[in-house]
ROLO-868069 format. One record per residue (C-alpha): x, y, z; residue number from 1. Coordinates in nm, 4 decimals, decimal comma, padded with zeros to 6 digits. Layout:
residues N
<r X="X" Y="Y" Z="Z" tilum="NUM"/>
...
***
This chain:
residues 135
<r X="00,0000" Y="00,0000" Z="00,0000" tilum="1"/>
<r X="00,1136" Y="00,3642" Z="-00,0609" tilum="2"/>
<r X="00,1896" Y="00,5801" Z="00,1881" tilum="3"/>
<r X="-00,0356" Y="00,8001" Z="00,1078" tilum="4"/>
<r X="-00,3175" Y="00,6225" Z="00,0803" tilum="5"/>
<r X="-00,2221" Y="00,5053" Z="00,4315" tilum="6"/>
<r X="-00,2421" Y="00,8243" Z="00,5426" tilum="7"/>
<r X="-00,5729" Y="00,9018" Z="00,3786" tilum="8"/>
<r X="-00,7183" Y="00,5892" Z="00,5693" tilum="9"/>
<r X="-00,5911" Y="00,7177" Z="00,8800" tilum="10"/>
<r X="-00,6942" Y="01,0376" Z="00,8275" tilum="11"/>
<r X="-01,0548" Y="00,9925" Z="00,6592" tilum="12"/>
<r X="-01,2351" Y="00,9345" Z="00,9952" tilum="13"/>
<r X="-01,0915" Y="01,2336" Z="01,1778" tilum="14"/>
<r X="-01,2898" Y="01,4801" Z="00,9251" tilum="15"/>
<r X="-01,5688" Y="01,6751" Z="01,0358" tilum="16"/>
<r X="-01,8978" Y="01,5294" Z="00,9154" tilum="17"/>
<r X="-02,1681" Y="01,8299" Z="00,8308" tilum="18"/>
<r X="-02,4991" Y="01,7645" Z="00,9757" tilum="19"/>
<r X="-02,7841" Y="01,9089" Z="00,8745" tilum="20"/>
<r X="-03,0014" Y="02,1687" Z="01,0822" tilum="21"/>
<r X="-03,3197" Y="02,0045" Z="01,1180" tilum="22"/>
<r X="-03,1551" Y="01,6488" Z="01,2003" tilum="23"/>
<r X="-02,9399" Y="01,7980" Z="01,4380" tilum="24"/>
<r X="-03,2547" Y="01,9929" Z="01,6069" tilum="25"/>
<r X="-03,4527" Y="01,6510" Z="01,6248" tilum="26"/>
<r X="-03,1514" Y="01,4468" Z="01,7972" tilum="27"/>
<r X="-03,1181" Y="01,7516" Z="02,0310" tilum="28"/>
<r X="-03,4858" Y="01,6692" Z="02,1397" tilum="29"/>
<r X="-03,4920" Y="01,3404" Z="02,1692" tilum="30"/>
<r X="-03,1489" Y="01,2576" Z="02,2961" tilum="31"/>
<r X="-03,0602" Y="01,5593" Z="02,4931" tilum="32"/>
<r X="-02,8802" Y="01,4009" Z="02,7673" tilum="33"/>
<r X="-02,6531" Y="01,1921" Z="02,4929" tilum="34"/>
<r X="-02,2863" Y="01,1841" Z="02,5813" tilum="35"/>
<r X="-01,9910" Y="01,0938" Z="02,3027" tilum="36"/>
<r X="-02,1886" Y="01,1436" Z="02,0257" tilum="37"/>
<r X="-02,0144" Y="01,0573" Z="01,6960" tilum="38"/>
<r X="-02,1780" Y="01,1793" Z="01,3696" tilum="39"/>
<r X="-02,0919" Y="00,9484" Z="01,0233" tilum="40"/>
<r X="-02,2429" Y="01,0075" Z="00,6573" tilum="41"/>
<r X="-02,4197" Y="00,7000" Z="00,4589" tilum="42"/>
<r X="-02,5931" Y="00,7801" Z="00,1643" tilum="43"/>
<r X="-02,8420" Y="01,0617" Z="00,2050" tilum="44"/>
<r X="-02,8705" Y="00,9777" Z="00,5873" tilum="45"/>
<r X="-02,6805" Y="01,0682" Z="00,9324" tilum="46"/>
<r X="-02,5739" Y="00,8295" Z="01,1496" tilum="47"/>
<r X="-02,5192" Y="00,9338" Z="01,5593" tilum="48"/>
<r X="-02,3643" Y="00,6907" Z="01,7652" tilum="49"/>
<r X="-02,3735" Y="00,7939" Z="02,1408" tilum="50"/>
<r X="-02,4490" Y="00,6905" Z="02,4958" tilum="51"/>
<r X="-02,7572" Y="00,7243" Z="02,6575" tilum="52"/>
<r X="-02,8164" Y="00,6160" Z="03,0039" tilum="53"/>
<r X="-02,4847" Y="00,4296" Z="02,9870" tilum="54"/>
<r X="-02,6385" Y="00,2421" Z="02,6667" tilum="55"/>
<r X="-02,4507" Y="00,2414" Z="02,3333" tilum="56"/>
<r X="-02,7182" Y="00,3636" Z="02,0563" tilum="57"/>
<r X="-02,6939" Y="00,4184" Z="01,7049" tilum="58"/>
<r X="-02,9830" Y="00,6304" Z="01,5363" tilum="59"/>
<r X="-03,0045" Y="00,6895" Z="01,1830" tilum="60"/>
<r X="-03,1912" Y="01,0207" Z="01,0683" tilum="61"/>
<r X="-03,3106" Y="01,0682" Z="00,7528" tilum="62"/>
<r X="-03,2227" Y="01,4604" Z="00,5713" tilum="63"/>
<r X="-03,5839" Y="01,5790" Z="00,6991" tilum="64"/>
<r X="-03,4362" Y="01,4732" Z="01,0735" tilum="65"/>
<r X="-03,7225" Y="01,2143" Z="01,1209" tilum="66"/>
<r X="-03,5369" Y="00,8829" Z="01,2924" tilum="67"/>
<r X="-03,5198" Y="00,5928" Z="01,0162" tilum="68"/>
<r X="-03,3685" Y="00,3086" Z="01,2696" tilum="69"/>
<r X="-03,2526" Y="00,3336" Z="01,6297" tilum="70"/>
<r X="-03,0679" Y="00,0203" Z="01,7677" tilum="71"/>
<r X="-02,9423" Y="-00,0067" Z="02,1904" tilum="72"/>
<r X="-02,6806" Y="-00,2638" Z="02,2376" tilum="73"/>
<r X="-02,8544" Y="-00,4216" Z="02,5547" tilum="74"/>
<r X="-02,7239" Y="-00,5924" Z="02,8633" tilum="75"/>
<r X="-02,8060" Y="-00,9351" Z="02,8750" tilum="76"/>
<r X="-03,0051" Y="-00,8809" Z="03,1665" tilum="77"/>
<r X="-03,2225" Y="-00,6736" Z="03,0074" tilum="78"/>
<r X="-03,3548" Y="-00,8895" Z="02,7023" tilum="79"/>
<r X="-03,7284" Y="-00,9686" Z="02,7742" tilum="80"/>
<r X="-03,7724" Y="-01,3007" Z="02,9395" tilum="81"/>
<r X="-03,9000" Y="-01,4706" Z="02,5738" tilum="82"/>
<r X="-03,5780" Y="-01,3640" Z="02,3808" tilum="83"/>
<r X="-03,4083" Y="-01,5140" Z="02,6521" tilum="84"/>
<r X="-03,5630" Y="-01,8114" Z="02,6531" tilum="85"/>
<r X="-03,5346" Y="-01,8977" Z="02,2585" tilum="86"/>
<r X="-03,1471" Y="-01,7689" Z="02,2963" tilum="87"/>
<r X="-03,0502" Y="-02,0249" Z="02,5631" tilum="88"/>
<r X="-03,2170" Y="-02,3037" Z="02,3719" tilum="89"/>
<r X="-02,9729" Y="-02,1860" Z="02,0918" tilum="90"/>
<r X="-02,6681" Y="-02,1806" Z="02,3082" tilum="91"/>
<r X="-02,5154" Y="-01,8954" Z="02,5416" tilum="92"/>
<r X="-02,6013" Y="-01,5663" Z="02,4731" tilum="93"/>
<r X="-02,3333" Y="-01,3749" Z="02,4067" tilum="94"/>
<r X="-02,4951" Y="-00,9959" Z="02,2913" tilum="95"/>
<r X="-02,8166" Y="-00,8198" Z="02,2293" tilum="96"/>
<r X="-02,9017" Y="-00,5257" Z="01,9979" tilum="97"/>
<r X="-03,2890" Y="-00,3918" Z="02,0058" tilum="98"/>
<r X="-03,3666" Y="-00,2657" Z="01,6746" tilum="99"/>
<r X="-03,6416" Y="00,0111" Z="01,5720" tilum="100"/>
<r X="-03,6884" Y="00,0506" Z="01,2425" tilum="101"/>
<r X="-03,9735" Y="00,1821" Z="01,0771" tilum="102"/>
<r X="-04,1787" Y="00,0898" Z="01,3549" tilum="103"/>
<r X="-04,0611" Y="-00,2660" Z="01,3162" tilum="104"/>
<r X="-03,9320" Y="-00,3637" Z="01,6638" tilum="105"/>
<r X="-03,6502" Y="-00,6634" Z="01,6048" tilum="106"/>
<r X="-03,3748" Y="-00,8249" Z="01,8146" tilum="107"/>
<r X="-03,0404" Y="-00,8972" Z="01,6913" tilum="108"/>
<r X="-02,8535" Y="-01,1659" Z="01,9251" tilum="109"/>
<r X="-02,4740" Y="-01,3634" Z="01,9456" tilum="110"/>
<r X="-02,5214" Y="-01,6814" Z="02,0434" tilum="111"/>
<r X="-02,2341" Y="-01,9695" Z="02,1444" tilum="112"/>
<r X="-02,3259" Y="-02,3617" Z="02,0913" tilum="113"/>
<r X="-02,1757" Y="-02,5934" Z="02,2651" tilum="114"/>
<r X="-01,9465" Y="-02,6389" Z="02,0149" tilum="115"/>
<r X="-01,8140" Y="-02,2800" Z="02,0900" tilum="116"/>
<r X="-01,9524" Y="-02,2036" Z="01,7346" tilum="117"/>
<r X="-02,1375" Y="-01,8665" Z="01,6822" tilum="118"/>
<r X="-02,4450" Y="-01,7579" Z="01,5429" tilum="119"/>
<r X="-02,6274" Y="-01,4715" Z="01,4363" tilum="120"/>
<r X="-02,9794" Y="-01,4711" Z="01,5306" tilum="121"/>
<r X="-03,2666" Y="-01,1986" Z="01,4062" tilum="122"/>
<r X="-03,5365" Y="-01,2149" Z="01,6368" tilum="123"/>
<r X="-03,8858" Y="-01,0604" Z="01,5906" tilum="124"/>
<r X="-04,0167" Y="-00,9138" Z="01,9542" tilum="125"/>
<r X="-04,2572" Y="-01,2279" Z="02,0173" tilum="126"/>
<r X="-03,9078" Y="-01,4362" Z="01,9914" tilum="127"/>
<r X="-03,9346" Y="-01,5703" Z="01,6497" tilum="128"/>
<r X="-03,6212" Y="-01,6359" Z="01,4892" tilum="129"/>
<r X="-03,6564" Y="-01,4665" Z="01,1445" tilum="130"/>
<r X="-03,2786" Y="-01,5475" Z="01,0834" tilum="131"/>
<r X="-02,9909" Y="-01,7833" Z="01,1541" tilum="132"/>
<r X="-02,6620" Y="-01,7585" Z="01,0238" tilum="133"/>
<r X="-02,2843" Y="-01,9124" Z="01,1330" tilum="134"/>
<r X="-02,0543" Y="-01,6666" Z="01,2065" tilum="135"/>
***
């Protein structure tokens, strides 16, 4: 690899990402007690990644400001009792995302087999497993 292209990859993430008025007015009201917020660019959206009640949360806005998807890496201990329940007949839960999107409320989970093989489970909020994949 060049050198400067090295550089360039270094480099790229310490720019300043512009956000626009009306998202940043909408994040101010809903997450006004946020902490480290990051800001990133993909596509025509914004992308905040901050803590929130000592929760890591990722919300992507959409240019008018409205929230697209908001997903809270959870605890363990604070999956619902359901989740739970289908994870550990999977194997050993290992993390757990809550995902809002489009008022579609999902569960992404890490799960260890026996085998100490990981998988990838999509969970709807009843605790059906929409997806299963090896990691």
């Amino acid at each position: 690899m060049e050198i400067k292209n090295f550089f360039q990859k270094i480099f790229a993430g310490s720019r300043e990402v512009e956000v626009p008025k009306a998202v940043k007015q909408k994040f101010e009201e809903r997450f006004s007690q946020s902490i480290n917020v990051e800001w990133q660019k993909t596509g025509k959206n914004h992308e905040a990644v901050f803590y929130l009640d000592e929760l890591e949360h990722i919300a992507t806005f959409q240019p008018d400001g409205s929230v697209f998807c908001l997903k809270i890496n959870l605890p363990l201990s604070q999956l619902p009792v359901n989740l739970s329940q289908v994870a550990d007949k999977e194997g050993e839960l290992m993390n757990a995302i809550k995902i809002e999107c489009k008022g579609i409320l999902q569960y992404e989970l890490i799960v260890r087999d026996n085998e100490l093989q990981r998988y990838f489970l999509l969970l709807n909020e009843t605790g059906d497993i929409l997806k299963k994949e090896k990691l």
